[in-house]
DOFI-815954 format. One record per residue (C-alpha): residue in three letters; chain; x, y, z. Coordinates in Angstrom, 2 decimals, padded with zeros to 5 digits. Each point is the difference from the previous one (the first is absolute). Example, Ala and Ser with C-alpha at 12.3 -4.5 7.8 and 13.67 -1.06 7.14 Angstrom:
BEGIN
<pt residu="ALA" chaine="A" px="012.30" py="-004.50" pz="007.80"/>
<pt residu="SER" chaine="A" px="001.37" py="003.44" pz="-000.66"/>
***
This chain:
BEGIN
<pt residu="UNK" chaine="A" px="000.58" py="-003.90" pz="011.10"/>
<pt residu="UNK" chaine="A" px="-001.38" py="-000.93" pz="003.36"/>
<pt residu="UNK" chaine="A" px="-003.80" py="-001.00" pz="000.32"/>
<pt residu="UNK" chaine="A" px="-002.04" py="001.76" pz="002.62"/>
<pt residu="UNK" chaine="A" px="-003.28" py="-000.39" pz="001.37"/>
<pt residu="UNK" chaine="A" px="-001.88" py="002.85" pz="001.87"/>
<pt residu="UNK" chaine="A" px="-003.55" py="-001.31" pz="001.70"/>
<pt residu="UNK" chaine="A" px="-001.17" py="002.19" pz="002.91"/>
<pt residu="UNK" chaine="A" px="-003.09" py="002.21" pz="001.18"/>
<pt residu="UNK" chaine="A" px="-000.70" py="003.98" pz="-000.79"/>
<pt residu="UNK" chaine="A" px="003.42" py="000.63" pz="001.44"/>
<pt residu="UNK" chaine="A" px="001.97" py="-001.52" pz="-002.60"/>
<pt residu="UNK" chaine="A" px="-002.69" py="000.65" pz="-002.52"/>
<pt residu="UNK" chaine="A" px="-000.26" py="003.52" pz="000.08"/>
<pt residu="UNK" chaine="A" px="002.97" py="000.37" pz="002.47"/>
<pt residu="UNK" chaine="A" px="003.36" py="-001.11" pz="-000.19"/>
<pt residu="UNK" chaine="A" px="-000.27" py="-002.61" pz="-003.34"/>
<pt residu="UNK" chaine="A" px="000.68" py="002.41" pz="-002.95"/>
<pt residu="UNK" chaine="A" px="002.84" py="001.50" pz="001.96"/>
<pt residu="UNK" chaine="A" px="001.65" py="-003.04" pz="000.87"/>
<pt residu="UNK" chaine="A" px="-000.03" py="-000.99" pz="-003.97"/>
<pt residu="UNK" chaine="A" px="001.43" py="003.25" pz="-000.40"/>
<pt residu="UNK" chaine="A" px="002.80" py="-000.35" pz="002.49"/>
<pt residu="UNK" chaine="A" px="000.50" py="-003.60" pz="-001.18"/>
<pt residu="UNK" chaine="A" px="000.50" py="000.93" pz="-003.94"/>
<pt residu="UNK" chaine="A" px="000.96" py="-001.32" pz="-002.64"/>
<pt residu="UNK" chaine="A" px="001.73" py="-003.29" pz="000.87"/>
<pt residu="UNK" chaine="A" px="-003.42" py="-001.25" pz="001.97"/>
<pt residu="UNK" chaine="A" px="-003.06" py="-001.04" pz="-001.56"/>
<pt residu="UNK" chaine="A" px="-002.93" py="000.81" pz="002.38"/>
<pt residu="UNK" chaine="A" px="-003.74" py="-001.58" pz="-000.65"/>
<pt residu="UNK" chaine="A" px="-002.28" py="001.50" pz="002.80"/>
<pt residu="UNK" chaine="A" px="-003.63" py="-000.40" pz="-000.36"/>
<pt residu="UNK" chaine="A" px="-002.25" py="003.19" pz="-001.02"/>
<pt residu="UNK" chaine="A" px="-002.48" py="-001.22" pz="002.73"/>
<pt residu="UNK" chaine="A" px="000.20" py="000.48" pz="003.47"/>
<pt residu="UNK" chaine="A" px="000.71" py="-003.23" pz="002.02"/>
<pt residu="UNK" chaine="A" px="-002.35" py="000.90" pz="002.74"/>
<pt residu="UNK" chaine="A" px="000.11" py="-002.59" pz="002.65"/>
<pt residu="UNK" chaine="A" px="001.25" py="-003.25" pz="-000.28"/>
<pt residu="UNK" chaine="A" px="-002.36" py="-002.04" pz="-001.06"/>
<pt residu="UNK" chaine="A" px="-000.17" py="002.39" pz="-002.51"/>
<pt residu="UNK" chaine="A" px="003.53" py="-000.19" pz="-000.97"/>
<pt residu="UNK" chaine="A" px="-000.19" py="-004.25" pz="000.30"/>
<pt residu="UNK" chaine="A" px="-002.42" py="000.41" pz="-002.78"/>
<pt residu="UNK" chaine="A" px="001.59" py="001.82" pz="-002.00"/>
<pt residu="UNK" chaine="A" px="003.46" py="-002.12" pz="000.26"/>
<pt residu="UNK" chaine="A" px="-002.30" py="-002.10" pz="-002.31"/>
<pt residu="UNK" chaine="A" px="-000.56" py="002.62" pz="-002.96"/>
<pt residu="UNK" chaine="A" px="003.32" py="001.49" pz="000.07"/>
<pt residu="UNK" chaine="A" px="001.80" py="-002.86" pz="000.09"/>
<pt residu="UNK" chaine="A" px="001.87" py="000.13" pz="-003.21"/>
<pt residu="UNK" chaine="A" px="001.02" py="002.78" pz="000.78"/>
<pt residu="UNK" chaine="A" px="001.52" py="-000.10" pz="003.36"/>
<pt residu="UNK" chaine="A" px="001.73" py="-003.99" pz="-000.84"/>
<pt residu="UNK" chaine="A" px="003.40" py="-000.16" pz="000.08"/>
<pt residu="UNK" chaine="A" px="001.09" py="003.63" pz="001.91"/>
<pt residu="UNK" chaine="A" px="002.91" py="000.18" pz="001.09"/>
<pt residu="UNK" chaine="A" px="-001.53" py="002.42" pz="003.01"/>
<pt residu="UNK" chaine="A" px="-003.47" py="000.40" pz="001.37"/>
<pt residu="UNK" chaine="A" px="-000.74" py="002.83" pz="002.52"/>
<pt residu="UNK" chaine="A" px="-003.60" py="-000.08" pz="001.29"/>
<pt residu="UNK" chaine="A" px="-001.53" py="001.37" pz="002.54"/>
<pt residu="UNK" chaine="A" px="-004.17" py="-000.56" pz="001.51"/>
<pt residu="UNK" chaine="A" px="-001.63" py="001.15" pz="003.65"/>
<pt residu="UNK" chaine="A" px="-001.38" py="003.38" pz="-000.59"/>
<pt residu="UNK" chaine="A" px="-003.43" py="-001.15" pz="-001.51"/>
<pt residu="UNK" chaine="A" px="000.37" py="-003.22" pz="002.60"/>
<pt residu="UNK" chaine="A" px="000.42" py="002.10" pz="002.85"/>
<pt residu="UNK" chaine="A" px="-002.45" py="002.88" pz="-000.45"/>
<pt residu="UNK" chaine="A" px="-003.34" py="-000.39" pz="001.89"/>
<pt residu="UNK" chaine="A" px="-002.69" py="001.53" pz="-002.62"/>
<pt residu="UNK" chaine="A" px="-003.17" py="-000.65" pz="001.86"/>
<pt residu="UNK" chaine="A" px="000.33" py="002.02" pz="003.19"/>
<pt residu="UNK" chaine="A" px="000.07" py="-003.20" pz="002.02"/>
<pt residu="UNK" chaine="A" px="004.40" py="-000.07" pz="000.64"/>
<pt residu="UNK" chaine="A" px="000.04" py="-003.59" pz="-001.60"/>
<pt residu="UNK" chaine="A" px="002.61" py="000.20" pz="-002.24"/>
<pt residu="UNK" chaine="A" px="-000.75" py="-000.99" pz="-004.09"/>
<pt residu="UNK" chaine="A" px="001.87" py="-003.20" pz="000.22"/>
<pt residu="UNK" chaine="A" px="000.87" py="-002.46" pz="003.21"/>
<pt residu="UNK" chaine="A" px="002.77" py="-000.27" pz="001.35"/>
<pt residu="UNK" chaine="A" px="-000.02" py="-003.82" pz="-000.76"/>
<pt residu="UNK" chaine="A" px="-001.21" py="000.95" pz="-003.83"/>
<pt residu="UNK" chaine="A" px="002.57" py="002.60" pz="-000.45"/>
<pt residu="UNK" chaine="A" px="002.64" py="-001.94" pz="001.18"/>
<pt residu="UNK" chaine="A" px="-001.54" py="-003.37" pz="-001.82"/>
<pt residu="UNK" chaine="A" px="-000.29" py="000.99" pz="-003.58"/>
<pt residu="UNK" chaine="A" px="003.20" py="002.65" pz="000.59"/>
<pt residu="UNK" chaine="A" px="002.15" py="-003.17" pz="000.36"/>
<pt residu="UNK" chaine="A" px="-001.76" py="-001.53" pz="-002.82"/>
<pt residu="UNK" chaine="A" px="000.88" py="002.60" pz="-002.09"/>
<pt residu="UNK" chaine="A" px="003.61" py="000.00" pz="000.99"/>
<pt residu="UNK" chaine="A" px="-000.06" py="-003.22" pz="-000.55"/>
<pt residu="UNK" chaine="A" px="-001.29" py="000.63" pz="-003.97"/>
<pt residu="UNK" chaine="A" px="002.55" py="002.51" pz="-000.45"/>
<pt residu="UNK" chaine="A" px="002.66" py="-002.29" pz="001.29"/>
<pt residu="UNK" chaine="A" px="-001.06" py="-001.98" pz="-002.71"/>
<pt residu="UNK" chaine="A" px="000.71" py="002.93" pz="-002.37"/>
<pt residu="UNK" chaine="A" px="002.56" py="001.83" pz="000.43"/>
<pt residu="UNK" chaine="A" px="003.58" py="000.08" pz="001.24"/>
<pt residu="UNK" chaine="A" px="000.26" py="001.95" pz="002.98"/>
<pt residu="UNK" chaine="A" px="-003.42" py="000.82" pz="001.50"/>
<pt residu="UNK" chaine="A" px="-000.62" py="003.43" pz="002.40"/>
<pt residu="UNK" chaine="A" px="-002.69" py="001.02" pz="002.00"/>
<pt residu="UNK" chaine="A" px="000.00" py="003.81" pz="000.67"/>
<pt residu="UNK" chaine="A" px="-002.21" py="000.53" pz="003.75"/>
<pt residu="UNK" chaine="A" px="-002.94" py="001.85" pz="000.30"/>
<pt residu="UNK" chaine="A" px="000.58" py="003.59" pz="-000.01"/>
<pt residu="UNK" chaine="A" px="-001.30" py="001.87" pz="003.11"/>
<pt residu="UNK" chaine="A" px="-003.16" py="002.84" pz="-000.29"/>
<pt residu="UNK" chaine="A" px="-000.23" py="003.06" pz="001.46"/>
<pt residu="UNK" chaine="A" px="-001.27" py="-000.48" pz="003.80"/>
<pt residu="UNK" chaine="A" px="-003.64" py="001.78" pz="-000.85"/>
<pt residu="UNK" chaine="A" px="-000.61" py="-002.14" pz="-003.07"/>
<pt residu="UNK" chaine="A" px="-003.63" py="-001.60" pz="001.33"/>
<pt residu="UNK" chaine="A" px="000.38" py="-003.00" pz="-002.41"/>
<pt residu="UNK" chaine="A" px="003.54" py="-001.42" pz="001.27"/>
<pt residu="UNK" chaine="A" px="001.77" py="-000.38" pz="003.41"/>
<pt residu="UNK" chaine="A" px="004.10" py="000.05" pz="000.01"/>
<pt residu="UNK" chaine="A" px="-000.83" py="-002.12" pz="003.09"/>
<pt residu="UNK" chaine="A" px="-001.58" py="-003.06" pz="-002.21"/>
<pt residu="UNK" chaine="A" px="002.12" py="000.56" pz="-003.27"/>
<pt residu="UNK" chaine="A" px="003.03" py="-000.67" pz="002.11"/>
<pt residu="UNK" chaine="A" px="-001.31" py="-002.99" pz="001.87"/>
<pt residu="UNK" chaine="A" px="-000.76" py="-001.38" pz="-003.70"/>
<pt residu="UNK" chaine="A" px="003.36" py="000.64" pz="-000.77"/>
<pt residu="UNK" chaine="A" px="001.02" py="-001.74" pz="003.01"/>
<pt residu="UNK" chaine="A" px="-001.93" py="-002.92" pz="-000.30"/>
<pt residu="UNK" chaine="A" px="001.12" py="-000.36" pz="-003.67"/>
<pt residu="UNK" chaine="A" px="003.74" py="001.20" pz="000.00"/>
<pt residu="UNK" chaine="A" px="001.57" py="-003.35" pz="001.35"/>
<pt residu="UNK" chaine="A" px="-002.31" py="-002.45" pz="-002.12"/>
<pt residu="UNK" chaine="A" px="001.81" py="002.04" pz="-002.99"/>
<pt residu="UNK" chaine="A" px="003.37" py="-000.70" pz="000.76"/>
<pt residu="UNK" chaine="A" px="000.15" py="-003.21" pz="001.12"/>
<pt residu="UNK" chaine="A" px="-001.77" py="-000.91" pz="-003.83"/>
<pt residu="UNK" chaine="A" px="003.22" py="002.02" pz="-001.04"/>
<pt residu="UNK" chaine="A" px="-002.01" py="003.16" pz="-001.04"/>
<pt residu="UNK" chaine="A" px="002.12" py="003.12" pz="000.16"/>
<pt residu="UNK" chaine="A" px="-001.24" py="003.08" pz="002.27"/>
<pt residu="UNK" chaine="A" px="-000.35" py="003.90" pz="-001.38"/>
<pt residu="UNK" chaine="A" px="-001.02" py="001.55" pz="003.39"/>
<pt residu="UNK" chaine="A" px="-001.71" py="002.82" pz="-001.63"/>
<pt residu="UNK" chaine="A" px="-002.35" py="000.14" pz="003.37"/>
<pt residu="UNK" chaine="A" px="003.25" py="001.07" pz="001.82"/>
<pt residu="UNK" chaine="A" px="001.57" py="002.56" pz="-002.59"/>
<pt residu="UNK" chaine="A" px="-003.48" py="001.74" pz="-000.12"/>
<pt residu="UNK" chaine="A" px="-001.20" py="-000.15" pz="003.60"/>
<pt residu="UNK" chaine="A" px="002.41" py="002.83" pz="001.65"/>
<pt residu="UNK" chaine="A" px="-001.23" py="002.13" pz="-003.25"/>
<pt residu="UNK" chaine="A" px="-003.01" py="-000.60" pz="000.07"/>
<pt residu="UNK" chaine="A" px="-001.24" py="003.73" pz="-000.82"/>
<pt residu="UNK" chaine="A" px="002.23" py="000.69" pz="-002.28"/>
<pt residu="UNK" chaine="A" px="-000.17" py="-003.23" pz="-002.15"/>
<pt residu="UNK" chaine="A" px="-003.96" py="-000.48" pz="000.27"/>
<pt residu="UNK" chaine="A" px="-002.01" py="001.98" pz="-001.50"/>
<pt residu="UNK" chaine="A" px="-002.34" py="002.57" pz="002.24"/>
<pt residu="UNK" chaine="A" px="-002.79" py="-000.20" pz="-002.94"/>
<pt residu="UNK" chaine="A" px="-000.77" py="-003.67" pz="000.68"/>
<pt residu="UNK" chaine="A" px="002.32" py="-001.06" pz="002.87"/>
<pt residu="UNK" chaine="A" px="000.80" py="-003.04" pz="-001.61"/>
<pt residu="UNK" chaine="A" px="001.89" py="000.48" pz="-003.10"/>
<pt residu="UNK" chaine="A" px="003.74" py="000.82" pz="-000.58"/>
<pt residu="UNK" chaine="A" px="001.19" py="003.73" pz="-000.55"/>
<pt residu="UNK" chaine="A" px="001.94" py="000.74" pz="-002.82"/>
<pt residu="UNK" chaine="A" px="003.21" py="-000.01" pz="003.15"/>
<pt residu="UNK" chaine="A" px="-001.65" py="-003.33" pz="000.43"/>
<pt residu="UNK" chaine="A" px="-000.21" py="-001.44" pz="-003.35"/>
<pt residu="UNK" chaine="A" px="004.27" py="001.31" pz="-000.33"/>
<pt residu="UNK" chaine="A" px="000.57" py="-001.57" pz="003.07"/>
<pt residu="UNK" chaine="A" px="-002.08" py="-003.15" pz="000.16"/>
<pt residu="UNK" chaine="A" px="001.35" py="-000.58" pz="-003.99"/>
<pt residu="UNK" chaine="A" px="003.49" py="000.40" pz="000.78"/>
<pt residu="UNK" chaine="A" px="000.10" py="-002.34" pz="002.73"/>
<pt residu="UNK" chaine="A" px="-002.61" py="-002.37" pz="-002.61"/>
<pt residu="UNK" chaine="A" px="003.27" py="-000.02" pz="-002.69"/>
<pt residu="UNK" chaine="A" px="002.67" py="-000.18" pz="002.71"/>
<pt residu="UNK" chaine="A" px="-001.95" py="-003.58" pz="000.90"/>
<pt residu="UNK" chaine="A" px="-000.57" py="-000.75" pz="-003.27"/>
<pt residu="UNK" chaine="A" px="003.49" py="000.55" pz="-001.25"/>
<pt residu="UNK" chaine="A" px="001.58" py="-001.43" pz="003.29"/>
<pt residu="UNK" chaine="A" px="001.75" py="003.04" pz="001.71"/>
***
């Protein structure tokens, strides 16, 4: 039985993660936290409680921006710095590493273009900026940005313009387990 770890935002929390388990089955073992990884500070600290858990996966798929990128306050600065974001997400890769097998990062999925907390424009120049450090540490790349982006409306939700549709969660799990597995 292979070991997986799940660690991600709202879209993996209430998005694609129980689907991918169920796509996965049987032969896969999947710990994925009940808590929402947030941003990535957020998810550095809790690399510390859940370690048991996550030690010695043979996969971990993770994904981090959305809370990073979103400006709350009105002012367009986004949560996190570029520098901070890109800081503690290669210390985290770096952790994982350090945990697991094979390590993925799954890109920040894209928001509906009236969304007033996140702009596609800065959550792909985050993914820009980050994308290369990734690989040449020897993470692995689930472009989740790209498979949502041209489907934008039909894979984010209209209620909140942020989260996946249940067309989302299929597709966005699919091509989760397809990484995960290796096809």
């Amino acid at each position: 039985m292979k070991k997986v770890t799940l660690l991600g935002d709202s879209i993996r929390m209430i998005g694609y993660g129980k689907r991918v388990v169920e796509i996965l089955g049987e032969e896969y073992s999947v710990f994925q936290p009940e808590d929402n990884c947030r941003f990535v500070k957020y998810t550095l600290r809790m690399l510390f409680d859940f370690r048991a858990n996550i030690e010695g996966s043979d996969v971990i798929h993770w994904n981090n921006g959305l809370w990073d990128t979103c400006a709350l306050f009105g002012d367009g600065k986004p949560f996190t710095s570029e520098d901070e974001y890109v800081e503690n997400m290669i210390r985290v890769a770096g952790i994982l590493k350090g945990m697991g097998k094979r390590v993925i990062f799954a890109t920040t999925t894209p928001v509906r273009p009236d969304y007033e907390y996140n702009s596609n424009e800065v959550i792909d120049r985050y993914n820009a900026i980050l994308i290369p450090k990734l690989k040449d540490m020897g993470i692995e790349i689930n472009d989740l940005n790209s498979l949502v982006k041209p489907h934008v409306y039909e894979y984010i939700r209209d209620d909140d313009k942020i989260h996946l549709s249940d067309a989302g969660i299929e597709a966005v799990a699919n091509q989760v387990a397809r990484c995960i597995i290796g096809k």
